[in-house]
C-alpha positions as CSV (number, residue, x, y, z in Angstrom):
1,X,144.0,-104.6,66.0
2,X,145.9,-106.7,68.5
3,X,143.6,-106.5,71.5
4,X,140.0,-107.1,72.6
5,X,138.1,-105.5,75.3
6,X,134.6,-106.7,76.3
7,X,132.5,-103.6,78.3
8,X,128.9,-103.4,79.1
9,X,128.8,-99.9,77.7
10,X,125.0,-100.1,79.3
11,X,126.5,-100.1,82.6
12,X,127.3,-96.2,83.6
13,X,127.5,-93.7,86.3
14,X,124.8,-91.6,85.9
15,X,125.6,-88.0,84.6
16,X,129.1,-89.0,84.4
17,X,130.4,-91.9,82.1
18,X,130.8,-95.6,81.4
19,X,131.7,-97.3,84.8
20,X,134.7,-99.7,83.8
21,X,138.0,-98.8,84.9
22,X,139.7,-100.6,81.8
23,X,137.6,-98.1,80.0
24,X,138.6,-95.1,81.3
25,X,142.3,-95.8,81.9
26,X,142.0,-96.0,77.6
27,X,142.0,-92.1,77.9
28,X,145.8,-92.5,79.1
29,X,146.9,-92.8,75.5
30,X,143.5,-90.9,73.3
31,X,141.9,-92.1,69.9
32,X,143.1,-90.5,66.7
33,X,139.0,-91.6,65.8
34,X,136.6,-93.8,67.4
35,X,133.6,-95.9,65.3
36,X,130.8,-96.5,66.8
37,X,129.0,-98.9,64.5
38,X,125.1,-100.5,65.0
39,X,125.6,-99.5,68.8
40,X,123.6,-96.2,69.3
41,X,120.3,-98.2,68.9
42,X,120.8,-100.3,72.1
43,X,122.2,-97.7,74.5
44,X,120.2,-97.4,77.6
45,X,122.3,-94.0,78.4
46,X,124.0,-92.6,75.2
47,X,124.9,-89.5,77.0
48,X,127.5,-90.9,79.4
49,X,128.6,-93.3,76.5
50,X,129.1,-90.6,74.4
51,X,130.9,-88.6,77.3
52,X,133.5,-91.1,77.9
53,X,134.0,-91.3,74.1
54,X,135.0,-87.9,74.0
55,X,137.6,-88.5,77.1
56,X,139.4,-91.1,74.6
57,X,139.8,-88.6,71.9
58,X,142.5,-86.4,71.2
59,X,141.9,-83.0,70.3
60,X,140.7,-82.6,67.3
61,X,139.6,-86.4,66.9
62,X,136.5,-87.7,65.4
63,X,134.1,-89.8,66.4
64,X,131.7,-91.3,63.6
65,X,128.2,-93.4,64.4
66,X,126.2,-95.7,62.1
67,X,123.6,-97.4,62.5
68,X,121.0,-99.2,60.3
69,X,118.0,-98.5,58.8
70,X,114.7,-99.0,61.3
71,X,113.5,-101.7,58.2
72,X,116.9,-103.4,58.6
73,X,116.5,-104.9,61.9
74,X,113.2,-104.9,62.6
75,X,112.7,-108.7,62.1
76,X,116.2,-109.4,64.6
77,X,116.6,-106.9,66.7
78,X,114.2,-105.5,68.0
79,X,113.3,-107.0,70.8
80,X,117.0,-105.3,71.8
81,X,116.7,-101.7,70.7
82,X,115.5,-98.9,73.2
83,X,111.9,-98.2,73.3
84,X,112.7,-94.8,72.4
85,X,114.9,-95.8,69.5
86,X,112.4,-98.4,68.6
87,X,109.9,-95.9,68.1
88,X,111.7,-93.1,66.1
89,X,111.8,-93.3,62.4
90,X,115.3,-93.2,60.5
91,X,115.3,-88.8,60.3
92,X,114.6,-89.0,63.9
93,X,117.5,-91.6,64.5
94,X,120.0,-89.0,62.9
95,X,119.1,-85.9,64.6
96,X,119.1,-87.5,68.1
97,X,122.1,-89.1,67.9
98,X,123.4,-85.8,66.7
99,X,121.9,-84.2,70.1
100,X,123.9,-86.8,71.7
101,X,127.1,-85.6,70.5
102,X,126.0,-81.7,71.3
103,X,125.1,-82.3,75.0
104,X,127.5,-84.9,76.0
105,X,130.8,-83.2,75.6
């Protein structure tokens, strides 16, 4: 890695994708894979997040999310996780953010 980029990934147009224009000219040359780690969980609108991931990839690229365990963070972070996410136990946190791939591309 030989460059940093800093986006609010919680700032988006709605229905459409991230709004950052440093973000979007990244799709000029696409991802082999993108990593998405301990991010999901503070998403305010994982759909267009996950939308503009896919306009990064190449075909036949992979995208692969973590996140931690609901026990993990609870004493840290929170106060920073979606209400939804907050509320969702760690089953619930894998088949949503599985929905999220299926309806955003």
């Amino acid at each position: 890695l030989t460059d940093t980029m800093i986006i609010d990934l919680n700032k988006v147009v709605e229905g459409r994708d991230v709004d950052d224009d440093d973000f979007r000219r990244l799709a000029q040359d696409p991802f082999d894979a993108i990593i998405m780690a301990n991010t999901v969980d503070y998403l305010t609108s994982p759909r267009e997040v996950f939308r503009s991931a896919w306009y990064l990839l190449k075909p036949g690229g992979i995208m692969i999310v973590s996140f931690s365990s609901k026990e993990a963070s609870k004493d840290k972070f929170t106060h920073a996780q979606t209400k939804m996410w907050s509320e969702y136990n760690d089953d619930q946190h894998m088949w949503i953010t599985g929905s999220f791939f299926q309806f955003s591309a």
